[in-house]
N, CA, C and O atoms as a DFTB+ gen file, in Angstrom:
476 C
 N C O
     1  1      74.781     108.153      86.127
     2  2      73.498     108.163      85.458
     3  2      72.406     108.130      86.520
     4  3      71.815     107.068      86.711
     5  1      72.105     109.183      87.202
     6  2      70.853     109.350      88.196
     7  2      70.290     109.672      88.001
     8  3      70.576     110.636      87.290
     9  1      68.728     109.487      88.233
    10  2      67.612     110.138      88.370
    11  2      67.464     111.213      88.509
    12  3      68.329     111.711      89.230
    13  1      66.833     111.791      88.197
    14  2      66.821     113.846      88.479
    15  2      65.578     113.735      89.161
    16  3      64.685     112.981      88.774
    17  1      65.489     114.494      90.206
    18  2      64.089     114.849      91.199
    19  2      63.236     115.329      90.087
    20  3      63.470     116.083      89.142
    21  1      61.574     114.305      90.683
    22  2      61.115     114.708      89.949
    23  2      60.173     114.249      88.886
    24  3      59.038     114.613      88.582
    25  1      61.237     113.053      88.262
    26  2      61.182     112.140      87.011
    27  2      61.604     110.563      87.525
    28  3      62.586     110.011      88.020
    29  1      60.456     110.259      87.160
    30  2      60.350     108.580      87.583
    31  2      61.476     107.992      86.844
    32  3      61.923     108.350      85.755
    33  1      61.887     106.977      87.653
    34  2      63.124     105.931      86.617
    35  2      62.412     105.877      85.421
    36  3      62.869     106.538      84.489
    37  1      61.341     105.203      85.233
    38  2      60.416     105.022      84.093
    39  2      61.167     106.561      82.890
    40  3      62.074     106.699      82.070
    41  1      60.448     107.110      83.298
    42  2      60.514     108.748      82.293
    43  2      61.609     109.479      82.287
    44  3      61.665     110.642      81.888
    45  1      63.134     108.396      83.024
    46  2      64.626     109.128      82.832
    47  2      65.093     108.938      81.100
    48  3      65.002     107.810      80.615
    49  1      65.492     109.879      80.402
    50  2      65.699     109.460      79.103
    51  2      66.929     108.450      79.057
    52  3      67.112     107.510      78.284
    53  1      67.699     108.900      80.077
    54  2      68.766     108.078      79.817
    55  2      68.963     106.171      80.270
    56  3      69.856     105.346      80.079
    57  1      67.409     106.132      81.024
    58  2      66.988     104.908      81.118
    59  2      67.234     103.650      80.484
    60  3      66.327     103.485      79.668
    61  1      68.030     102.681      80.468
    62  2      67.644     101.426      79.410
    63  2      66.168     100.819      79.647
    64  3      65.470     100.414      78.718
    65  1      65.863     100.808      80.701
    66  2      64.566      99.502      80.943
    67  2      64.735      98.332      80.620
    68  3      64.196      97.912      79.596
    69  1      65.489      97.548      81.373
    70  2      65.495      96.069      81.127
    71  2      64.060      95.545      81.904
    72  3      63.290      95.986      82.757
    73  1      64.153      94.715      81.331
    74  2      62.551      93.785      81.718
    75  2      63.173      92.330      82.031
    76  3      63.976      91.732      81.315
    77  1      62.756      91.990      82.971
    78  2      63.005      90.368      82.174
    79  2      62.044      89.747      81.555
    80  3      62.515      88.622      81.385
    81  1      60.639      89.766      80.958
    82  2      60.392      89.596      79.816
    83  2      60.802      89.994      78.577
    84  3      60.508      89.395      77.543
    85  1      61.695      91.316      78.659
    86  2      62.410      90.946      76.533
    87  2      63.352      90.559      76.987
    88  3      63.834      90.440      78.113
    89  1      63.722      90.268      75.569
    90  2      65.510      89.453      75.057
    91  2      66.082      90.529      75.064
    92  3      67.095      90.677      75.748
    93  1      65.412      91.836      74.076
    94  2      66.515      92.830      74.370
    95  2      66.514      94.294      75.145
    96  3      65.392      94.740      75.385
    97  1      67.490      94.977      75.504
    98  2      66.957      96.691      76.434
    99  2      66.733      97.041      75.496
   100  3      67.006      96.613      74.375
   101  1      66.041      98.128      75.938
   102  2      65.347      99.228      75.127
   103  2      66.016     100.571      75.519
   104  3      66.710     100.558      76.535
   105  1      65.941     101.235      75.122
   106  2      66.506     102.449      75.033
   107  2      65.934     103.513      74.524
   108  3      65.495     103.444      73.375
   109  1      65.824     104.685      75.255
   110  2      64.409     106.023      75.333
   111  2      65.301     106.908      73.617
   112  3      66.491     107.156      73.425
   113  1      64.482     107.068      73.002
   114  2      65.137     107.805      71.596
   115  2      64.049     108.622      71.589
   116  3      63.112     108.541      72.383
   117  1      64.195     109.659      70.421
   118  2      63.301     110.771      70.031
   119  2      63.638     110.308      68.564
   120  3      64.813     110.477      68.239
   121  1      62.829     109.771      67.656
   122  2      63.123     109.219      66.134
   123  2      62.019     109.859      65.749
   124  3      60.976     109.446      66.256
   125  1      61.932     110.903      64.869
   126  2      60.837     110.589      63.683
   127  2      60.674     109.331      62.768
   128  3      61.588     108.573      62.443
   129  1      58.902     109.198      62.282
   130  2      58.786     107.657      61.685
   131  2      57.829     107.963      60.433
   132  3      57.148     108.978      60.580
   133  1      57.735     107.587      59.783
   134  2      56.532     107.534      59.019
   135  2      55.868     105.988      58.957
   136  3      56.619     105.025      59.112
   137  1      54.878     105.851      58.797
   138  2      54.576     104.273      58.533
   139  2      53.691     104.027      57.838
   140  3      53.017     105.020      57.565
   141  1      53.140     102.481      57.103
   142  2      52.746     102.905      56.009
   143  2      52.078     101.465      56.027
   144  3      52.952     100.600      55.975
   145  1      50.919     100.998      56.079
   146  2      50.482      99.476      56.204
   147  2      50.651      98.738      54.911
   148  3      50.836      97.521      54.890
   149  1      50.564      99.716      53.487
   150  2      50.476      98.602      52.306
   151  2      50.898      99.453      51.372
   152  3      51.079     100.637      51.655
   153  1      51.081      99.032      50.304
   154  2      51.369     100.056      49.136
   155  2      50.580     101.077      48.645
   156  3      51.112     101.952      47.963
   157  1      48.952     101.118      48.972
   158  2      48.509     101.492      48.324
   159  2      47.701     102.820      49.936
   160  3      46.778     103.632      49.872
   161  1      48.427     102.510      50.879
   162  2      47.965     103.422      52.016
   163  2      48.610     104.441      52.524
   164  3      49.833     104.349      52.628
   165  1      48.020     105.482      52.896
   166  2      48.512     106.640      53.313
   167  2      49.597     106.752      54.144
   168  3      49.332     106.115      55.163
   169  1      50.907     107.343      54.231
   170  2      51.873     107.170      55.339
   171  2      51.527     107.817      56.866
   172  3      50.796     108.808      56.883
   173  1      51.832     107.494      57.636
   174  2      51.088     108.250      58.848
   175  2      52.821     108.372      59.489
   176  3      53.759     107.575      59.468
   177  1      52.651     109.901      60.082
   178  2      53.814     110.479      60.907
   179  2      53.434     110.202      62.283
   180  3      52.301     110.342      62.745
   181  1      54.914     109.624      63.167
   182  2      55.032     108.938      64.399
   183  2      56.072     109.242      65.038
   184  3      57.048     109.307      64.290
   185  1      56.287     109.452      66.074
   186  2      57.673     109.338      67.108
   187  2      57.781     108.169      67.483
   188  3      56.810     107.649      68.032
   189  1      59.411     107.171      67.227
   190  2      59.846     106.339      68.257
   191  2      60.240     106.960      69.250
   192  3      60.955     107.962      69.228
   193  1      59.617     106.178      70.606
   194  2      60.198     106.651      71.641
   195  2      61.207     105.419      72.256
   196  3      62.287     105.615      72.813
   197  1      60.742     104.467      72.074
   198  2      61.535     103.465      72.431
   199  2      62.461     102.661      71.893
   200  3      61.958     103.244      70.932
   201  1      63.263     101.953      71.525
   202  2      63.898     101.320      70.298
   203  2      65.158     100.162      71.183
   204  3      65.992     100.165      72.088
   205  1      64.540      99.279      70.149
   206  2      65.835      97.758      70.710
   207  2      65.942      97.186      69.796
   208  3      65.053      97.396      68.971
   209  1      66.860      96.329      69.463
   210  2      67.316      95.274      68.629
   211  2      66.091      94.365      68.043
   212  3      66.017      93.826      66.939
   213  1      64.959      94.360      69.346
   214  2      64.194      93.778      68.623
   215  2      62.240      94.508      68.595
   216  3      61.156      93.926      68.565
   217  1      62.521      95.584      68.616
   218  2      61.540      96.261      68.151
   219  2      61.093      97.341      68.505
   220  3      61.572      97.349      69.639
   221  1      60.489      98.366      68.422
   222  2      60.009      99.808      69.223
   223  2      58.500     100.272      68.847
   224  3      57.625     100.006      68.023
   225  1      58.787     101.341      70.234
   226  2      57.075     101.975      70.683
   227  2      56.908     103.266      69.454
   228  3      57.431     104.378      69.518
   229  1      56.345     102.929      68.752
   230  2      55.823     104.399      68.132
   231  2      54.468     105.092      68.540
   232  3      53.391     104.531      68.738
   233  1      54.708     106.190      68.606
   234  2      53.531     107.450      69.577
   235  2      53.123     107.588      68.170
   236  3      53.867     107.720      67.198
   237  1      51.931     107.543      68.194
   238  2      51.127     107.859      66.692
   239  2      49.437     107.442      67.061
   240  3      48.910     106.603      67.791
   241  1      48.952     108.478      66.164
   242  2      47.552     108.741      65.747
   243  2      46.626     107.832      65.742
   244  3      45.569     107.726      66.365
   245  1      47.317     106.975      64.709
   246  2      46.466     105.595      64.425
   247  2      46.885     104.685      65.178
   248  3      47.961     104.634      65.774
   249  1      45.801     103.740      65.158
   250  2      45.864     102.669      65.915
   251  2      45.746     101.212      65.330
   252  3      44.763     100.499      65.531
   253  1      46.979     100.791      64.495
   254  2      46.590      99.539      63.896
   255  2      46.430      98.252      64.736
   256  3      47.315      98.010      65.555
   257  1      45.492      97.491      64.624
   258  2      45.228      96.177      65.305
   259  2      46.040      95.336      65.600
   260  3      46.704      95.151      64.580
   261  1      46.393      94.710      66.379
   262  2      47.396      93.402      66.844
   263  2      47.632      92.904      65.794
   264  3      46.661      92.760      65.051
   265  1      48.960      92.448      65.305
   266  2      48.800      91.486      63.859
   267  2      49.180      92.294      63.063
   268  3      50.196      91.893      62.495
   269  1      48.618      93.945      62.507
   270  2      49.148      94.463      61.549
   271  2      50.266      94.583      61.371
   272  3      50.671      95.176      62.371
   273  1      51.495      94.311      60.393
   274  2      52.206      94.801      59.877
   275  2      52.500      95.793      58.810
   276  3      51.979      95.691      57.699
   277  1      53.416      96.859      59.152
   278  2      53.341      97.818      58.873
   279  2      55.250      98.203      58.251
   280  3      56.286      97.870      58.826
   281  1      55.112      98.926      57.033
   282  2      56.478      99.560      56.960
   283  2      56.832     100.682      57.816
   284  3      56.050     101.478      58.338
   285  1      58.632     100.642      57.936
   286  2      58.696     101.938      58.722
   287  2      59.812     102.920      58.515
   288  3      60.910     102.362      58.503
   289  1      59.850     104.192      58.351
   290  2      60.912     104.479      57.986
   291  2      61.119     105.490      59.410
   292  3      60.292     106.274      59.876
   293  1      62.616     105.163      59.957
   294  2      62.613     106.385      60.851
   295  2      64.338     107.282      60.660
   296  3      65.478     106.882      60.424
   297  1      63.807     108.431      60.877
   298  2      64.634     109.271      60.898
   299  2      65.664     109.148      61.995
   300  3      65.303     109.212      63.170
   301  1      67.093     108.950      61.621
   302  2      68.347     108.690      62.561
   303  2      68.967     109.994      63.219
   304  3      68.584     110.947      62.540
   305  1      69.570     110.316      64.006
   306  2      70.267     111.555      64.316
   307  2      70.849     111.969      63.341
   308  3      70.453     113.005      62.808
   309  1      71.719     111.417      62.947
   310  2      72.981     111.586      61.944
   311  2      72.098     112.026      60.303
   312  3      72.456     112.773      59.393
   313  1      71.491     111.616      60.387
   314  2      70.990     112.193      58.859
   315  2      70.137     111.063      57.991
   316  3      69.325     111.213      57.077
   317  1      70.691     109.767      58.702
   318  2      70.495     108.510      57.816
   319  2      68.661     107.942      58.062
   320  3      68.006     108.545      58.912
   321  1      68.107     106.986      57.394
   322  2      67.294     106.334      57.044
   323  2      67.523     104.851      57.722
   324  3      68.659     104.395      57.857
   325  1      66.581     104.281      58.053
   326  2      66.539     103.438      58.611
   327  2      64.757     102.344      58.426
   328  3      63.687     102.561      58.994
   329  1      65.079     101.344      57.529
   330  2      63.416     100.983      56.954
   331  2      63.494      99.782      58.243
   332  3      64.640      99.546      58.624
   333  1      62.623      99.185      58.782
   334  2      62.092      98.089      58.566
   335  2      60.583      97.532      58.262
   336  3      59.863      98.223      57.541
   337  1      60.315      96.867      58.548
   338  2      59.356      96.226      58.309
   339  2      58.631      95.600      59.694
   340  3      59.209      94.538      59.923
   341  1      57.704      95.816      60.598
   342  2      57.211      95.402      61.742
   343  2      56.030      94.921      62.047
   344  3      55.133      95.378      61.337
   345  1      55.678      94.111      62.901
   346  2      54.674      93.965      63.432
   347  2      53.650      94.950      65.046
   348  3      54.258      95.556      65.927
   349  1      52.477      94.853      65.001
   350  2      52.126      95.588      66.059
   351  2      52.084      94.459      66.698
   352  3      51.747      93.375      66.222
   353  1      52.492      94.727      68.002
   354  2      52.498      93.508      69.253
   355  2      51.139      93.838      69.910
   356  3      50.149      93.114      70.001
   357  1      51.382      95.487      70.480
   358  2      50.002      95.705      71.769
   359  2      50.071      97.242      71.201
   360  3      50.955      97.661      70.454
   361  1      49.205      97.831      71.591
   362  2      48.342      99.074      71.407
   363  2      47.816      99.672      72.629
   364  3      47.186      99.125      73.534
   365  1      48.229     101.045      72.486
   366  2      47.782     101.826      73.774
   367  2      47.259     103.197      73.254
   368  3      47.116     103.456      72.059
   369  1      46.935     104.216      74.489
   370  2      46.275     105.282      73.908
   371  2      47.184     106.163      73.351
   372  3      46.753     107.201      72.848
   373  1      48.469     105.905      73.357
   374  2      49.747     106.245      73.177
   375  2      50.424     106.179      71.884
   376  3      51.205     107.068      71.543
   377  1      50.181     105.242      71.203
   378  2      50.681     104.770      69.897
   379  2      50.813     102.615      70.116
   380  3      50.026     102.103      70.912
   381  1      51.595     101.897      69.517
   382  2      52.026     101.384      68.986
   383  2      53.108     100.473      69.439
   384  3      54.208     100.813      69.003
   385  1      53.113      99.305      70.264
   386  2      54.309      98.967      70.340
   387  2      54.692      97.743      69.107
   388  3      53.630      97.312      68.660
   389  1      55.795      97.136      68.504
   390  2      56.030      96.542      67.634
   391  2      56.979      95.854      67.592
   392  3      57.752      96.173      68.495
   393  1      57.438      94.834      66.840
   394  2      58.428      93.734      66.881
   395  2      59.146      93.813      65.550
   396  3      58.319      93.711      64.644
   397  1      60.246      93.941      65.150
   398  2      60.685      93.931      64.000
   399  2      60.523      92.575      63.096
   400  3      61.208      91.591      63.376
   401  1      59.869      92.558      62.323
   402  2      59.878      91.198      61.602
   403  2      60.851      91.199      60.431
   404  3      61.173      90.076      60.042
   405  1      61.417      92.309      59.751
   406  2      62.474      92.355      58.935
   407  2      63.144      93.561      59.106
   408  3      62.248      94.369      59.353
   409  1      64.265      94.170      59.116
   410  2      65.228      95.124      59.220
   411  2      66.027      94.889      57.134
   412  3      65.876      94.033      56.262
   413  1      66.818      96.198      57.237
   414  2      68.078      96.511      56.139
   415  2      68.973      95.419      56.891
   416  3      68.989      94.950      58.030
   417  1      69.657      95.249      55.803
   418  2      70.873      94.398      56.041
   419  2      71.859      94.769      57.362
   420  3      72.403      93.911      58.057
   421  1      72.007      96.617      57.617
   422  2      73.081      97.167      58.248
   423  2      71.847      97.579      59.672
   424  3      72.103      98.289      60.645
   425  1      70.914      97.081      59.458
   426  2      69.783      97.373      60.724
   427  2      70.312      97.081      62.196
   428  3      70.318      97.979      63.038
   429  1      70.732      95.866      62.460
   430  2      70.954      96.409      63.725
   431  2      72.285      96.982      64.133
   432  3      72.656      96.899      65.304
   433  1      72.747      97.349      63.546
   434  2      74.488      98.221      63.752
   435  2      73.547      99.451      63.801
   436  3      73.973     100.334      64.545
   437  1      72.347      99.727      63.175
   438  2      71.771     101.593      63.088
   439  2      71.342     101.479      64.306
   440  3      72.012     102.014      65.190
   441  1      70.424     100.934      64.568
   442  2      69.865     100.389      65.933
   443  2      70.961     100.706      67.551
   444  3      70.591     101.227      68.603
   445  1      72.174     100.228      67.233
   446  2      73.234     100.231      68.259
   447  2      73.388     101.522      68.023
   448  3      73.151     102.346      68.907
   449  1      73.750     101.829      66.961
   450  2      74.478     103.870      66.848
   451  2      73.263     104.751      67.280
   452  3      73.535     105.803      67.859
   453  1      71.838     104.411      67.042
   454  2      70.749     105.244      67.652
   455  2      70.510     105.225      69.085
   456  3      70.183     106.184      69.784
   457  1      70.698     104.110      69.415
   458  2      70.519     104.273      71.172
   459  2      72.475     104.266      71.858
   460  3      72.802     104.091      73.032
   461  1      73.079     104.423      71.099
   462  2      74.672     104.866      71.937
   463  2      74.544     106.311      71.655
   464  3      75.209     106.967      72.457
   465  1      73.791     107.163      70.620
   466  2      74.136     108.412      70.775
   467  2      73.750     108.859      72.071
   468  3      74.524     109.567      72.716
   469  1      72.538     108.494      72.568
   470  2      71.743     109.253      73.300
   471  2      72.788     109.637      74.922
   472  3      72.686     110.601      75.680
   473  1      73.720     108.462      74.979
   474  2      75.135     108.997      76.062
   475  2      76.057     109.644      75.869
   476  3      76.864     109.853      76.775
């Protein structure tokens, strides 16, 4: 798993990025998302780019405030659906980073099969 000339460790897809500030790696994905702040609000389309056990970066338009929680649905390789429910941690010009505050029951087993495809 090397670097290709060129492309920063940062921007290798096949990257985990451990930190030692999180609990968990992250892992570089290409997910479609939709997200959706309340019942009664518009869904907004997003790319995960990042994704861990305990939360991911979505690239998107809007920019909800620290604190917002937001629904999320993202599109899996395989075909499947995947909801949770998140918080925004920090905000960039980029999209969105977030913390999962609730997952599906089978959430983090999708989570493991979305970032093992990518090897």
């Amino acid at each position: 798993m090397g670097v290709r000339p060129g492309v920063s460790k940062r921007m290798d897809p096949t990257n985990s990025m451990p930190d030692s500030k999180r609990r968990h790696t992250r892992r570089r994905v290409l997910l479609r998302a939709l997200t959706q702040s309340g019942v009664f609000s518009a869904e907004r389309l997003g790319v995960v780019t990042d994704l861990s056990e305990g939360g991911a970066f979505i690239e998107t338009h809007s920019r909800p405030a620290r604190g917002t929680r937001l629904w999320v649905c993202m599109s899996l390789a395989d075909g499947s659906l995947f909801h949770a429910y998140v918080e925004v941690v920090r905000s960039t010009s980029r999209g969105v980073g977030t913390r999962f505050v609730r997952l599906d029951p089978d959430g983090v087993g999708k989570i493991q099969s979305a970032t093992v495809a990518l090897h």
